[in-house]
N, C-alpha and C positions, 0 to 999 in steps of 0.2 A: 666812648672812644670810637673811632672813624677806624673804618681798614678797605684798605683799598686790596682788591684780590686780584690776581695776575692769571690767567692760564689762558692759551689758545682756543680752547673747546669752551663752549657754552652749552651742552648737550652731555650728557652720560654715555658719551665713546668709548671710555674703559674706565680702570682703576685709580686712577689719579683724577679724575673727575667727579667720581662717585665722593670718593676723599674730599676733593675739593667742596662740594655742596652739602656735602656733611658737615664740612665744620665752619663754612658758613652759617648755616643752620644755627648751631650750636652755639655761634657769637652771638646769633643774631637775638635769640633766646634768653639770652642773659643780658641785653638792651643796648647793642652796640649795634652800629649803623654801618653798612656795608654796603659797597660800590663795586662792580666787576669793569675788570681793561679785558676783551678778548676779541675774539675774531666773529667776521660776521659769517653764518654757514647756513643752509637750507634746513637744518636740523635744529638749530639753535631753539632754547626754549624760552618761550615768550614771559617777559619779564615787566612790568609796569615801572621799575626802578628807575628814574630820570638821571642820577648820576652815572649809571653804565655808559661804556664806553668801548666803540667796536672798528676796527681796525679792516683794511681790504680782505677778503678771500684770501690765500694762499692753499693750491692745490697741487702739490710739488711731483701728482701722477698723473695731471692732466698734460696733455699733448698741446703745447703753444709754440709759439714760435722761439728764434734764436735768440732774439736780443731779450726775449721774456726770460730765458732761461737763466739767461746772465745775469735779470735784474733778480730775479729769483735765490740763485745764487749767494750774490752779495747780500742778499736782506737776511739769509742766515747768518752772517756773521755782526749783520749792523743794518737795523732796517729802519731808515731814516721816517717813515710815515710813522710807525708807531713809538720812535722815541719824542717826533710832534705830540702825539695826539694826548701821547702820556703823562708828557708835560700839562698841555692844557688842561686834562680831565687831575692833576694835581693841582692847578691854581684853583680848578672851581669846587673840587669837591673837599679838600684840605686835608688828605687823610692822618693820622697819627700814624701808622702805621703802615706798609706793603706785606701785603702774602703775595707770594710769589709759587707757581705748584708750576705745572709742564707749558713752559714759554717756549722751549730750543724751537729751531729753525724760522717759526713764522711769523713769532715777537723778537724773538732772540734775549739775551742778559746785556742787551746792551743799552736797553733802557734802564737799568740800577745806578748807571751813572748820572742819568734825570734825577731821581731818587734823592742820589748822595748831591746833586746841586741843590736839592729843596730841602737836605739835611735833612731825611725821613729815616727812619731804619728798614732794613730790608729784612722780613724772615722769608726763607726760602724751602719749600717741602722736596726730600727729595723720594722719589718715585721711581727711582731705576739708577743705572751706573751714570749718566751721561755726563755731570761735572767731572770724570776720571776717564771715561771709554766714549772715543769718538763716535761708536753708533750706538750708545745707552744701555748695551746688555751683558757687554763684557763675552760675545760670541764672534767669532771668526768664521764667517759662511758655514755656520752652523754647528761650531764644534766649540764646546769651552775656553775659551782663552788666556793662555798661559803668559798673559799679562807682559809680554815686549813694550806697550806702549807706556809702563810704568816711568816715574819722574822725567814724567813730559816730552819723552820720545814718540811724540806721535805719528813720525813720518812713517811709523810702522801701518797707520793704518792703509797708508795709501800702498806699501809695498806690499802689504797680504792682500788689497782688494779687500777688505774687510765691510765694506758697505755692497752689499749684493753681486760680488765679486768683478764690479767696479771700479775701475781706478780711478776715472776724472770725480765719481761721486765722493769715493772715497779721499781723494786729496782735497777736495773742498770741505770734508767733514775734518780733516787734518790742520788745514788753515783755522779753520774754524776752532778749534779746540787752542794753538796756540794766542789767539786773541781773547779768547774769553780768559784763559787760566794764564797766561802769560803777558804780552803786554797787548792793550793797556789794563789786561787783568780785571775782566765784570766781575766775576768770582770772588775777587780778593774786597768788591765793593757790599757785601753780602755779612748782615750783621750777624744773624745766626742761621745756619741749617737744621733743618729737623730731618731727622732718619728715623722710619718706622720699622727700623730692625738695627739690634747690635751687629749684626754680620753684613749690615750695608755700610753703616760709620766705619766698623774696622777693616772691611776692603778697601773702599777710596781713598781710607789712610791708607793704605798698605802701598795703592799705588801711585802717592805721590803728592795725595790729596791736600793741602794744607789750608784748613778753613782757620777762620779767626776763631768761631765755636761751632761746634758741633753736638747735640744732643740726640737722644732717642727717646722718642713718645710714638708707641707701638697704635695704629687705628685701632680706635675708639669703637664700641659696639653700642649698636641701639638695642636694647632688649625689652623694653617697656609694649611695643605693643604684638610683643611674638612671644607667645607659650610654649614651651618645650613640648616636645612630643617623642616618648622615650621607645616606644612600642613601633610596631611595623605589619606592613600586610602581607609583603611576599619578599622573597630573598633577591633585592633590589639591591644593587650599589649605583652610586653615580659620581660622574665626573662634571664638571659645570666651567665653559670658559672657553678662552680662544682655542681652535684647533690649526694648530701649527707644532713644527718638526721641535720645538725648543720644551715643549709640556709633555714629551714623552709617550703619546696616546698609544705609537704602537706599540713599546714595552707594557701599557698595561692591556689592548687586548691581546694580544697573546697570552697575558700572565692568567686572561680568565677562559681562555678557550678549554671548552669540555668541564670546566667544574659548575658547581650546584647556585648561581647567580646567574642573575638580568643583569646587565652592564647600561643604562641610560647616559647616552654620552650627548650633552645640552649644549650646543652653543654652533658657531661656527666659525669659516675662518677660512686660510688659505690650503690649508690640506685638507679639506674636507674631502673632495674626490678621489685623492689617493689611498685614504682610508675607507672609503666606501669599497672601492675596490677591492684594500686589503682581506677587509671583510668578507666579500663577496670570492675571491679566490680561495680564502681557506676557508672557506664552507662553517664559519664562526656561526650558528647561531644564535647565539647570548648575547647578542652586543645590538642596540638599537640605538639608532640616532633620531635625535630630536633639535626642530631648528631654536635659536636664541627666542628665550621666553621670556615675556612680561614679568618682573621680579615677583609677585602675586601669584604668579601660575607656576615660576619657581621652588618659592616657598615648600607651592603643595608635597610637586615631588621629592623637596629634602626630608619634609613631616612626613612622606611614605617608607623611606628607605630606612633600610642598616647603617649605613657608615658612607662615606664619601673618601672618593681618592685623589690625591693629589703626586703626580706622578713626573713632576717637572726633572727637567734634562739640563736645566739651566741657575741661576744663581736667582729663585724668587727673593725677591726682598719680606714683603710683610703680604703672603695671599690672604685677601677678600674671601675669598674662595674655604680656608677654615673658619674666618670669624664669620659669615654666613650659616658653616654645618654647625659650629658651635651655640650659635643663638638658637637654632633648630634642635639643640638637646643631638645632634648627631655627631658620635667620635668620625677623625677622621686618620686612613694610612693616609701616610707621605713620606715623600724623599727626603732622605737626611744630607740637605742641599738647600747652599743658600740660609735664608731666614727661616725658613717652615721647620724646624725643629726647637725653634724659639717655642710656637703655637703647638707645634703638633710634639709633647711630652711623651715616650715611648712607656707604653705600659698606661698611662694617666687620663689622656686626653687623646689616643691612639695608638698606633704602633707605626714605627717607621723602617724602610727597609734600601737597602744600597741604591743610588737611582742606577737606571740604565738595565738594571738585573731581573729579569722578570721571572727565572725562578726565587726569589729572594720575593720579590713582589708576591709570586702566587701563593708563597706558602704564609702569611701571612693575610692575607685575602681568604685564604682556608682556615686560618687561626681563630679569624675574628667571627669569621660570617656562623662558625659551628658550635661559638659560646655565645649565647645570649644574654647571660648574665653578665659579661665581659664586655659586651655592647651597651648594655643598658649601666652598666659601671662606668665607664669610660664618657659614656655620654654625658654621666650628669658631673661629672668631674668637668666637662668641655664645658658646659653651661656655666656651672660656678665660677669657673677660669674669665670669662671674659663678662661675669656679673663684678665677681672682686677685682681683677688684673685691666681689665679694658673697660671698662665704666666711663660713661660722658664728662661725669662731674671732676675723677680724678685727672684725665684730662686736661680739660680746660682749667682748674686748677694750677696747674703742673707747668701749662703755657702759659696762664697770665704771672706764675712766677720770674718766668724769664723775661716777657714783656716787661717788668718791674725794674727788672737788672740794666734794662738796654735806656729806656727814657730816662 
């Protein structure tokens, strides 16, 4: 079988990428022939693959001029180069199939209808709110959103400023959303969605969502060539990820100032200075920051530590971030928020605790780090979890059933 794969990034920029090359991988593996449409970027990873297929730059923070801004603009909602190029790279490469993972703004969904003229099927991953919530997170300049823009009122985005409390941004994300999900409807061109969490399917339905199908197949874990490691050296916790206002960082260090933990917080991000700061004004010293590491040097530090937290403020869908500590043999807290209570089983595979509360937080952080036998229980409960529950083979199994249904 032929699949032609869809996402803007060619590079492991975040989570929806990582996903995406994974389960390329995993087709590829089982002898199906894969071709990437994405964008060309200084990052991008060098590929020998002749049918790839790579569309202009799009750099929607770089500083151009006016009439750029406009053509910029418009290509979020219809960006006539790459529904060319997508065309031609379907006459030549003749897929059986489209993946479809994070196109919005730079490829846009308005190439599905190339698709639907070559009568291909589209599968589409979804990776965030963004088929339902005009800026993808379902957050209103930073604060939960209590869902105004449900069955297709999206004018709300533009009246809250809800794209970085922008209006003109935000009413183009507005436009934007009535043309994909209303007319002439790319969304409605989309033969099946995947959600890797029940709590993402049953949001987007909540707000208005109405796919033809929808399914949920939770990411997949590789565990094959990583060994659990159930033990520890020192009373380490760690956090691993973007560092922004929506992952909660400051609710957790506060929750660990003054108690009997190292707090290793890995990655970076746009609040990285403010919590350096934070840091540094309440006189925190458990809390150390480490810049984004080579996933290899990652590893290390998960196979050192206790347990791992995930302390999101926001609606995660399916975090990376436990099926990571879990392959590590490492339980992990988290927010009982969003999808992470799918993964994160209170009591089984961790403990979870209200988001935003970081006395709730701390006392749990103290629950766990002071039974070792509850860490190393929990742990190997986490490993089992995503050896039987998240497994490659059940997987791809699972998806070439649906592929069956659709051709």
């Amino acid at each position: 079988m032929k699949i032609l794969i869809a996402n803007k990034y060619f590079y492991r920029k975040g989570g929806s990428e990582q996903s995406m090359f994974k389960i390329a991988s995993l087709f590829e593996s089982k002898g199906h022939k894969v071709a990437f449409f994405s964008m060309h970027h200084p990052e991008n990873i060098k590929s020998a693959n002749n049918n790839n297929c790579f569309i202009s730059n799009i750099d929607y923070n770089a500083k151009s001029p006016f009439y750029r801004q406009i053509q910029s603009a418009i290509n979020i909602i219809y960006n006539r180069e790459a529904n060319l190029l997508f065309g031609k790279q379907i006459d030549e490469f003749k897929p059986d199939i489209i993946q479809s993972h994070n196109i919005y703004h730079q490829i846009s969904p308005s190439i599905y209808r190339v698709a639907k003229k070559h009568q291909i099927p589209v599968f589409q991953f979804l990776h965030d709110y963004k088929v339902a919530c005009p800026v993808y997170t379902l957050l209103s300049n930073g604060k939960v959103c209590n869902g105004q823009c449900r069955n297709n009122r999206y004018y709300w985005c533009a009246l809250n400023k809800c794209n970085g409390n922008s209006f003109g941004k935000s009413l183009i994300n507005t436009l934007e959303m009535y043309v994909h999900n209303v007319f002439p409807n790319y969304y409605g061109m989309v033969d099946l969605f995947v959600s890797p969490s029940q709590f993402l399917a049953q949001k987007v339905r909540s707000m208005g969502f109405r796919p033809h199908r929808i399914v949920t197949l939770p990411h997949f874990a590789d565990t094959k060539d990583m060994q659990p490691i159930y033990a520890w050296k020192s009373n380490e916790i760690v956090y691993f990820g973007r560092l922004s206002k929506e992952k909660g960082l400051k609710t957790l260090i506060t929750a660990v100032k003054g108690i009997n933990v190292l707090l290793r917080i890995i990655g970076s991000g746009p609040l990285q200075e403010e919590l350096l700061g934070y840091v540094k004004r309440g006189n925190i010293r458990n809390v150390q920051f480490i810049p984004h590491l080579p996933h290899n040097e990652l590893l290390q530090y998960l196979s050192n530590c206790m347990f791992t937290i995930l302390p999101s403020e926001w609606y995660e869908n399916c975090p990376n971030a436990a099926i990571e500590s879990f392959i590590c043999g490492k339980p992990v807290i988290g927010a009982k928020i969003g999808g992470i209570p799918e993964l994160v089983i209170d009591h089984k595979t961790g403990l979870t605790f209200e988001p935003g509360n970081a006395d709730d937080l701390r006392k749990k952080i103290v629950q766990l780090s002071s039974d070792p036998e509850m860490i190393v229980s929990f742990g190997k409960n986490a490993r089992e979890f995503v050896e039987k529950e998240l497994n490659a083979e059940k997987y791809y199994n699972k998806f070439m059933q649906e592929i069956h249904s659709i051709l």
